[in-house]
C-alpha positions as CSV (number, residue, x, y, z in Angstrom):
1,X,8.1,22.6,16.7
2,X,4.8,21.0,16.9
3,X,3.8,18.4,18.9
4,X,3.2,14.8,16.9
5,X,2.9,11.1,18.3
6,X,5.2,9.0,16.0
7,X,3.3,5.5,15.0
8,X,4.9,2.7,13.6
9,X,3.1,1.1,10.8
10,X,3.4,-2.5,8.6
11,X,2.9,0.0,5.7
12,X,3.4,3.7,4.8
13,X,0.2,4.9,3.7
14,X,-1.9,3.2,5.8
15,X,0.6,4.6,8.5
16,X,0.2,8.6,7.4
17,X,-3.4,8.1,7.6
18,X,-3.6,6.6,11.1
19,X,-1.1,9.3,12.3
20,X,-2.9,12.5,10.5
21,X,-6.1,11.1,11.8
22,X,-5.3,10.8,15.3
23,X,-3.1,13.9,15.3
24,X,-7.1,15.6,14.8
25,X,-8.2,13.3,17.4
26,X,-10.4,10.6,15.2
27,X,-8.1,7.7,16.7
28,X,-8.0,4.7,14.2
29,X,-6.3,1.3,14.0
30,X,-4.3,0.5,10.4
31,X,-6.2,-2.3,9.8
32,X,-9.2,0.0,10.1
33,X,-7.7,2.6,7.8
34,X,-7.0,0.0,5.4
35,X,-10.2,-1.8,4.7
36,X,-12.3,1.6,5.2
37,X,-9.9,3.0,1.8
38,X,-10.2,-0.6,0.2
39,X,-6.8,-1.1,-0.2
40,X,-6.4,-4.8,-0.8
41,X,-5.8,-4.9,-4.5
42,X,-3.8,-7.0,-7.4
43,X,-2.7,-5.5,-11.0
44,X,0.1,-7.0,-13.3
45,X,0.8,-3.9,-15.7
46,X,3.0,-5.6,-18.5
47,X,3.4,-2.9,-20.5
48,X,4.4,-0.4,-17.5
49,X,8.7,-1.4,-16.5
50,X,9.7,-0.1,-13.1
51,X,13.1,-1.7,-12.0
52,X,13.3,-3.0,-15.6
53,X,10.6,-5.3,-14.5
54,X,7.0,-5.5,-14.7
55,X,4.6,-2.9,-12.4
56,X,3.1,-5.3,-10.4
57,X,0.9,-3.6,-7.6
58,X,-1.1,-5.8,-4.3
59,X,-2.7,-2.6,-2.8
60,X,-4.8,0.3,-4.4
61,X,-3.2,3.1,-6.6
62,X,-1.4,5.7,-3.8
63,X,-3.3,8.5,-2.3
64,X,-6.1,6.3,-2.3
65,X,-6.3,4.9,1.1
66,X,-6.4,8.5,2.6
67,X,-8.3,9.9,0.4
68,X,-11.1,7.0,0.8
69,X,-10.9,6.6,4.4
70,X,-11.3,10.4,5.1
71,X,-14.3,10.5,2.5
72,X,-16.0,8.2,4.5
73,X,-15.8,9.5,7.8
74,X,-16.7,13.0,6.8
75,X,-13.3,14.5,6.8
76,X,-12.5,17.3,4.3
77,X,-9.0,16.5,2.5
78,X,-6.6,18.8,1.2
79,X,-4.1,17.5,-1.6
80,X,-2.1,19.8,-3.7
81,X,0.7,18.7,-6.3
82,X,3.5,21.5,-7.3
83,X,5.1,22.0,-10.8
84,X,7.7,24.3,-8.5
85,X,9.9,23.0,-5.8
86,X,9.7,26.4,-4.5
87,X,6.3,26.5,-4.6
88,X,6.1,23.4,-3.4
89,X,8.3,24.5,-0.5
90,X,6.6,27.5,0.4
91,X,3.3,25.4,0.9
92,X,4.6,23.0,2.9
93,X,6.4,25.6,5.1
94,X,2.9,27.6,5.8
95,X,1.3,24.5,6.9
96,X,4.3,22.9,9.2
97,X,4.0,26.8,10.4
98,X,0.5,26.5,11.3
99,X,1.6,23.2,13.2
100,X,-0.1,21.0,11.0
101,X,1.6,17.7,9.9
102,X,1.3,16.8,6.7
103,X,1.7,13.5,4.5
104,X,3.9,13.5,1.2
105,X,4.5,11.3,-1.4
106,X,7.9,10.7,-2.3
107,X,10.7,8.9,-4.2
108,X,12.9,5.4,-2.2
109,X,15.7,6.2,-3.8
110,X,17.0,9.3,-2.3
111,X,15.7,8.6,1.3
112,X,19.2,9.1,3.1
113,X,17.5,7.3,6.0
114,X,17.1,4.2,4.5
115,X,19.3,1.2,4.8
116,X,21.4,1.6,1.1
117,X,19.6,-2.5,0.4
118,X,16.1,-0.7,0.0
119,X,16.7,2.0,-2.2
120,X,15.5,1.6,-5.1
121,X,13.6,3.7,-8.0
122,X,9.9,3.5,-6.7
123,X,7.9,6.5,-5.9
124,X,4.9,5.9,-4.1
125,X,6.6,6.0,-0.8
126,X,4.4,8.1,1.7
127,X,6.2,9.9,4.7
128,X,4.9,12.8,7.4
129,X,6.3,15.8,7.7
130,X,5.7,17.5,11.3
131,X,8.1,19.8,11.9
132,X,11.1,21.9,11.2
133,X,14.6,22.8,13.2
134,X,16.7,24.8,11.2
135,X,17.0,23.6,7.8
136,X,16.1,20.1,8.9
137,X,12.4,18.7,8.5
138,X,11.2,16.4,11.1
139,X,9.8,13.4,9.4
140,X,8.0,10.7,10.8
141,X,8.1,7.6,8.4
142,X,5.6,4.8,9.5
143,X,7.7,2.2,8.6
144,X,10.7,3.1,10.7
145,X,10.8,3.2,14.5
146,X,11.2,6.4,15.6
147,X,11.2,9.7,13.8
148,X,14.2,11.0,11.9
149,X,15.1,14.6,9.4
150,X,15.8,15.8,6.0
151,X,17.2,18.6,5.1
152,X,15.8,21.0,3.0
153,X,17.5,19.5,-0.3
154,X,16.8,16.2,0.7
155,X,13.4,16.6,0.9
156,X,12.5,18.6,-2.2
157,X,15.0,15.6,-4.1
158,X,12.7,13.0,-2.6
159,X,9.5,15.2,-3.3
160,X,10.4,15.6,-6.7
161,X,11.3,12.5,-8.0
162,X,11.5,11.5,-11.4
163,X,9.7,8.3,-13.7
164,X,6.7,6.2,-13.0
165,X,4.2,7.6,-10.2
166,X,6.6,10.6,-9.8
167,X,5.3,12.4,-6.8
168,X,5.8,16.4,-8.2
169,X,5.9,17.4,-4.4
170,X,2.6,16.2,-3.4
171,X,1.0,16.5,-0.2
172,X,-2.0,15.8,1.1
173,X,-3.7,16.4,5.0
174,X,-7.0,16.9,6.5
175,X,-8.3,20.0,6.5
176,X,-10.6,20.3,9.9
177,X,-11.2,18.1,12.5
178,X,-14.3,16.3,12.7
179,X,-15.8,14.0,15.3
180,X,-16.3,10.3,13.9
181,X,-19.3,8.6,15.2
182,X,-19.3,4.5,15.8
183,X,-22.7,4.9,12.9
184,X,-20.0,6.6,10.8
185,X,-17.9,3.7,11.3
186,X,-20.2,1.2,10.4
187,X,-21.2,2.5,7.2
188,X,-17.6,3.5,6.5
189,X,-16.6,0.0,7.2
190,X,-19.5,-1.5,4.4
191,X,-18.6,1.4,1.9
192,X,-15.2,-0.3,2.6
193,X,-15.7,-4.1,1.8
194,X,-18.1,-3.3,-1.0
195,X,-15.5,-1.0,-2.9
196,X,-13.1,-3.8,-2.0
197,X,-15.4,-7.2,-3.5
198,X,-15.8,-4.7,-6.3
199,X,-12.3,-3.7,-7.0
200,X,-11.1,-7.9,-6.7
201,X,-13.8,-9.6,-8.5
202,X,-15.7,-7.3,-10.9
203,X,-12.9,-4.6,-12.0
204,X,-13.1,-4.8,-15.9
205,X,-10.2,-6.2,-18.0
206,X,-8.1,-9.7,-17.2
207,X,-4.8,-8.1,-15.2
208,X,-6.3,-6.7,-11.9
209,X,-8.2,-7.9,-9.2
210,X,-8.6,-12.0,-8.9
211,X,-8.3,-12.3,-12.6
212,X,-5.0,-10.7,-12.5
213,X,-3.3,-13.2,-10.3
214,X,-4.5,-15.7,-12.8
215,X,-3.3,-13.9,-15.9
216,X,-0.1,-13.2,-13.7
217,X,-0.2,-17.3,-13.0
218,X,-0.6,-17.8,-16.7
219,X,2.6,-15.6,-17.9
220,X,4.9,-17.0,-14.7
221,X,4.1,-20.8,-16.7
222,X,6.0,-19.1,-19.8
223,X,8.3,-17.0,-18.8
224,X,10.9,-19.4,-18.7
225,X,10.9,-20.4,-22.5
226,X,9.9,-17.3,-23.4
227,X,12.4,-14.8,-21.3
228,X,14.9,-17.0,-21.0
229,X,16.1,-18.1,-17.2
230,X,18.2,-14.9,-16.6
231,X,15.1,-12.4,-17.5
232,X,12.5,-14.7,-16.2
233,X,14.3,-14.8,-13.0
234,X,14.6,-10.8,-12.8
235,X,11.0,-10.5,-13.2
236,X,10.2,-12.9,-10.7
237,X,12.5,-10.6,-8.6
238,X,10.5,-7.9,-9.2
239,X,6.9,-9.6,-8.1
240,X,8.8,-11.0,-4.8
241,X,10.2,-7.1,-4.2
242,X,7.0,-5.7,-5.0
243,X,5.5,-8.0,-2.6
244,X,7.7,-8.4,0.3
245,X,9.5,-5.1,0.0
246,X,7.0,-2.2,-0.8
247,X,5.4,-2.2,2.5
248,X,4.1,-5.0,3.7
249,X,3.6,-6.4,0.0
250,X,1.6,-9.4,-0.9
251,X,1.2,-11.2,2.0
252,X,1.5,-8.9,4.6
253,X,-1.4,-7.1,2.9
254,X,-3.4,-10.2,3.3
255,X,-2.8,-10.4,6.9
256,X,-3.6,-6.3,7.8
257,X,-7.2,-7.0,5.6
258,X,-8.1,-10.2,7.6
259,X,-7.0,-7.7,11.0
260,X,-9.6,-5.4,9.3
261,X,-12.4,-7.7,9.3
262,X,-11.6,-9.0,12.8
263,X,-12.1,-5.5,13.9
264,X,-14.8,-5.1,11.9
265,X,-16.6,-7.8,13.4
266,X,-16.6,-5.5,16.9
267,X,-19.1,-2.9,14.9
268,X,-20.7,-5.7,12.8
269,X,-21.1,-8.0,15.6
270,X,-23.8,-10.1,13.7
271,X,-21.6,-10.2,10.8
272,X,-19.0,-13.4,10.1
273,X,-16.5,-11.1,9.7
274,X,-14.3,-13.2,11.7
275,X,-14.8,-16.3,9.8
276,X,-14.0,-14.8,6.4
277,X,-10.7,-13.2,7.5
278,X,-9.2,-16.5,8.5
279,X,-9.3,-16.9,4.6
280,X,-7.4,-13.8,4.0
281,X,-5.1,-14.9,6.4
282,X,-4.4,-18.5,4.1
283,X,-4.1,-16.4,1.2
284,X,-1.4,-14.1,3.1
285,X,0.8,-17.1,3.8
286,X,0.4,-18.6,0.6
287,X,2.0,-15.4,-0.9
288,X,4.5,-15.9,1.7
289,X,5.4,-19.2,0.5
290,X,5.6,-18.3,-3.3
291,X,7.7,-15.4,-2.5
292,X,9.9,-18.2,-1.6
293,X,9.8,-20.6,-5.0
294,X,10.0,-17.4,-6.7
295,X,13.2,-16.6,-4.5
296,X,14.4,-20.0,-5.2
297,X,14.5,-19.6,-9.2
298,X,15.8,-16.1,-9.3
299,X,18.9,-17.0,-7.2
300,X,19.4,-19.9,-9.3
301,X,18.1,-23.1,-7.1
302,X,15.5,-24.2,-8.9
303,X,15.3,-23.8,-12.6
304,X,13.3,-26.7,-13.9
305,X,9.9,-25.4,-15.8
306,X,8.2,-28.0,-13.0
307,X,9.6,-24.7,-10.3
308,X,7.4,-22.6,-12.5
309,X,4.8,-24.4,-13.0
310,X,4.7,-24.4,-9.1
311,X,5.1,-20.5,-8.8
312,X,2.5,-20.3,-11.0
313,X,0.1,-23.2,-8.9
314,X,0.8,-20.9,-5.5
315,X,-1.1,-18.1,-7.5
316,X,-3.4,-19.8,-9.0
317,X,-4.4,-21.2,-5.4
318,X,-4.1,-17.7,-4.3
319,X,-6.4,-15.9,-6.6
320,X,-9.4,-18.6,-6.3
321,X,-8.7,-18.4,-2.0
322,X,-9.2,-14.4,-2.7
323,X,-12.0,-15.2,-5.3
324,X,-14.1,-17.3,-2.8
325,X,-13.5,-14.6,0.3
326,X,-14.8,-11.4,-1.6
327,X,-17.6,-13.7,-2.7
328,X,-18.7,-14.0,0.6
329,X,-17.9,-10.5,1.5
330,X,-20.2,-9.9,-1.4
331,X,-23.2,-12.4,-0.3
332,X,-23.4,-10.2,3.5
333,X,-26.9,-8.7,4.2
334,X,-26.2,-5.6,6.0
């Protein structure tokens, strides 16, 4: 069994990069991790159903974090997606063998761990696996306390997953350890926020970034006539489980990227890094407060088209908070 330190997380991925990194030795905080990969993010995909609902995203596409965050400190990934389970298997056994964690992507609704509430069909859950006793894996989930196991069977179930984002046994590690300078830092921590004002305010198209919360605003104003209450209610279901349930969601996201800059400020000390965050951190309990009209209409409280209309105000609020953040993000003189 290898040794592994076990760190709790406000979201998965950003959680099985701060553990794989530190179990090499480059110790980094989550909020660190998570504006280094860029992973505040907004996309309303109306053509794409998960949950019978539509995909409605507030970070960066999965893998990404990692895979950014190593990239700009120097580390060397390894990712490898399996068309076999026993393939897949035999990998992951070499490498837990070797005593090397390793993060996977996997499917929610299988994890036997979870509380029977959050299981649900979404597969861009990301776990680490450390270890093996028998035929049980050691897994340490960032989003749980401690660490717990899956069997063999569990884990190639969850592993291989079907529908939307379906993980076909993907894992992903470094590959060497590397020492991480605080220059490193610094210009992974620009490479960061500039990917980021990119991503939110110049992304092309009208359903990501800031101009996605709009369009989202726009739709939420018709759903009501135009789904009916029943459906209009489920999909509002889906952006508050997207948001509050997926991680850290919406607002929670908001929070860990205004964490970021705070701790950005302590390598860009001549920087207002401070400042801006406190913006991020509005726009985090705004979508804290319209996850709760949004719960308020689904459950049936508040039907009026005045209770969309505010839904649909909170994001609009929302998206030109974000819009004037990134813009000064964007205006910094490094």
């Amino acid at each position: 069994m290898s040794e592994f330190k076990h760190l709790q997380a406000a979201h998965c991925e950003n959680g099985v990069t701060t553990g794989l990194l530190n179990s090499i030795g480059v110790h980094i905080t989550e909020p660190l991790a998570f504006g280094i990969g860029s992973g505040l993010f907004y996309i309303y995909i109306p053509f794409l159903k998960i949950n019978h609902g539509p995909a409605i995203a507030f970070r960066t596409m999965p893998g990404n974090i990692f895979r950014r965050t190593c990239n700009s400190l120097g580390i060397p990934v390894v990712r490898k997606k399996f068309s076999s389970e026993k393939e897949a298997e035999r990998f992951l056994l070499e490498r837990i063998d070797e005593g090397k964690p390793v993060g996977a992507q996997v499917g929610v609704y299988y994890l036997t761990y979870f509380p029977k509430e959050y299981r649900f069909h979404f597969n861009a859950h990301n776990i680490i696996v450390y270890g093996r006793k028998d035929d049980n894996f050691l897994i340490s989930d960032p989003v749980m306390e401690g660490v717990t196991t899956l069997t063999s069977y569990e884990l190639e179930r969850v592993r291989f997953a079907k529908g939307p984002f379906a993980p076909k046994g993907q894992i992903y590690y470094p590959k060497e350890a590397k020492p991480v300078s605080r220059e490193q830092m610094q210009k992974a921590i620009v490479t960061g926020i500039k990917r980021n004002v990119r991503d939110m305010l110049y992304i092309p198209g009208n359903i990501a970034g800031v101009r996605g919360i709009k369009y989202t605003a726009n739709k939420i104003k018709k759903w009501r006539d135009t789904l009916g209450l029943e459906k209009a209610g489920l999909y509002l279901a889906q952006l508050v489980r997207m948001q509050e349930e997926i991680g850290t969601g919406g607002g929670g996201f908001r929070y860990i990227y205004g964490a970021f800059l705070q701790q950005a400020q302590e390598y860009h000390p001549n920087q207002p890094l401070k400042d801006i965050s406190k913006q991020f951190t509005k726009a985090g309990d705004l979508w804290r407060d319209s996850a709760v009209q949004a719960s308020g209409i689904y459950k049936g409280r508040i039907t009026e088209q005045k209770d969309f209309d505010k839904m649909a105000d909170y994001l609009y609020e929302i998206a030109e908070l974000e819009k004037a953040a990134f813009i000064s993000l964007s205006k910094l003189k490094w």
